[in-house]
N, C-alpha and C positions, 0 to 999 in steps of 0.2 A: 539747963544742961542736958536734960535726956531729950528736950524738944530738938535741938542741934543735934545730937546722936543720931537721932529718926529720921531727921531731914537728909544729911549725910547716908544712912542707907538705904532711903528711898530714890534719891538720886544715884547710887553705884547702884542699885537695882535694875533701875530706869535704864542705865547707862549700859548694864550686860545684857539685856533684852532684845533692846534696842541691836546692838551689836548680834548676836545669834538668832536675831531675824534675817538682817542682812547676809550671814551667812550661809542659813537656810534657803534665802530665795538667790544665792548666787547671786549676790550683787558683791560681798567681799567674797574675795578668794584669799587662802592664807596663803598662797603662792606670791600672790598682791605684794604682801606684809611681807615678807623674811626677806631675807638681804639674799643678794645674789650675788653666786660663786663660779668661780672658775673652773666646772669640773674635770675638764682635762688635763690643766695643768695639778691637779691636785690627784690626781691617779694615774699620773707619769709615772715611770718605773725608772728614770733615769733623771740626774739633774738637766744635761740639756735640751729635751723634750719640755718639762716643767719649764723652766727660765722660757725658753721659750713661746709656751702656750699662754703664758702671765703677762712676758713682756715684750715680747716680738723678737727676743734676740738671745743668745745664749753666751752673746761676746762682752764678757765684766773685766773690767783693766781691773787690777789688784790696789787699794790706797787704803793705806794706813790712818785718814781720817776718819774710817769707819770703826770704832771703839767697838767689840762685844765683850760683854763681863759674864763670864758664864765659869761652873765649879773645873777645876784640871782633871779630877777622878767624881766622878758622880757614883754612889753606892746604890743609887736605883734607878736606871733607867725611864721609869714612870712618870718621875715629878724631878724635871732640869732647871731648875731657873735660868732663864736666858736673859739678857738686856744688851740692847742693838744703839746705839747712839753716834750722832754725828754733828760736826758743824759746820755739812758743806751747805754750801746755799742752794734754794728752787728744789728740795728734796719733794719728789712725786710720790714714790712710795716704798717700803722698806720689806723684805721677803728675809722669812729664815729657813733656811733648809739643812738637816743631816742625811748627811751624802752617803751613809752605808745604810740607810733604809729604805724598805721594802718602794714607798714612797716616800721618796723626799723631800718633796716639798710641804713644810709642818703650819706655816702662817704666808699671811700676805696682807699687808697693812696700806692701806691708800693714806694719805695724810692730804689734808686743806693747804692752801698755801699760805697762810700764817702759823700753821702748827711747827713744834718742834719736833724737830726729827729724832724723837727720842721713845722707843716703846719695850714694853717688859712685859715676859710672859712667861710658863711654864711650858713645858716641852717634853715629846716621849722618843726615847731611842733605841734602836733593839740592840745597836753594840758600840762601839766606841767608832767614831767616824768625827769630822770634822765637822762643826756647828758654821754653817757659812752665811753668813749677811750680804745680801745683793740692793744695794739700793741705786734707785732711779732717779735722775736727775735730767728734766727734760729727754733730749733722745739716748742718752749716755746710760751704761750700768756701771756700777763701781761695785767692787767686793772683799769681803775680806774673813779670814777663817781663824778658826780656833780648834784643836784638838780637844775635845773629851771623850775620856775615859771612863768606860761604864762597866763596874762590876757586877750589876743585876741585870739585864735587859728587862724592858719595858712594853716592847710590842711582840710579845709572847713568846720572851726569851728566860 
C-alpha cells in the first residue's frame, strides 16, 4: 500500500519537472496551453461590434426555437443563472450577451457537431437589460431575448 503511494508520487513528481523544465527552456509556452479568445469581440462596447467580431455578422432573425431560462427579477446582479437551449439542427455555436453592459458580450460557446445545443452558466449584470442568446447555425444567426431585472448590480453597480 505505501509502496503504490511512493510510486504514484514519484511519478507526479517526475511528471512536474519534467513539465517546468520544458517551460524553463521555452519549449512550452502557456500561451501554447490556454484556449484562445476573441478579444475584440469580448471588449466591444456595443452588441453589433461584438456579434460581429464573433460571427461576421450582426444580422440575427428573432426564433422562438431558442429557449433561455433565466430569473424575471435577479436580486444580485453578480450571480444570474442563465440556460440557453435549442432544437434547431447543425447548431455551430451559442453566444450570450446583456445588452445594457459596459460590455456585452458575457460567453461564446463553440459546440461539436454531435453536441447538444444546450449550455448553462452563471452571468454578471450591471442593470437590468435584456439577456439575449444568438446562436449560429451554419452561415445563419438566430436570436432570442429575455428581460431581467436586476435589483443589485454586479459590475460595480
Amino acid at each position: 500500500m505505501i509502496d503504490a503511494k511512493r510510486r504514484i508520487l514519484l511519478k507526479g513528481s517526475l511528471a512536474a519537472g519534467t513539465v517546468g523544465v520544458a517551460v524553463g527552456a521555452g519549449l512550452l509556452s502557456p500561451s501554447l496551453v490556454l484556449a484562445s479568445w476573441n478579444e475584440a469581440a469580448f471588449q466591444a462596447k456595443d452588441l453589433p461590434t461584438a456579434l460581429t467580431s464573433l460571427m461576421g455578422s450582426d444580422a440575427a432573425e428573432t426564433n422562438d426555437a431558442i429557449k433561455i431560462k433565466a430569473p424575471d427579477i435577479a436580486e444580485n446582479g453578480a450571480v444570474v443563472p442563465v440556460t440557453v437551449e435549442t432544437d434547431m439542427e447543425g447548431v455551430k455555436s451559442i453566444a450570450i450577451v446583456a445588452d445594457q453592459n459596459q460590455t456585452p458580450l458575457i460567453a461564446s460557446f463553440d459546440l461539436g457537431e454531435s453536441a447538444v445545443p444546450f449550455v448553462s452558466t452563471r452571468i454578471k449584470m450591471a442593470k437590468t437589460s435584456n439577456v439575449v442568446a444568438v446562436v449560429q447555425t451554419g452561415d445563419k444567426l438566430y436570436s432570442n431575448a429575455k428581460e431581467v431585472k436586476v435589483t443589485i448590480g454586479g459590475c460595480g453597480g
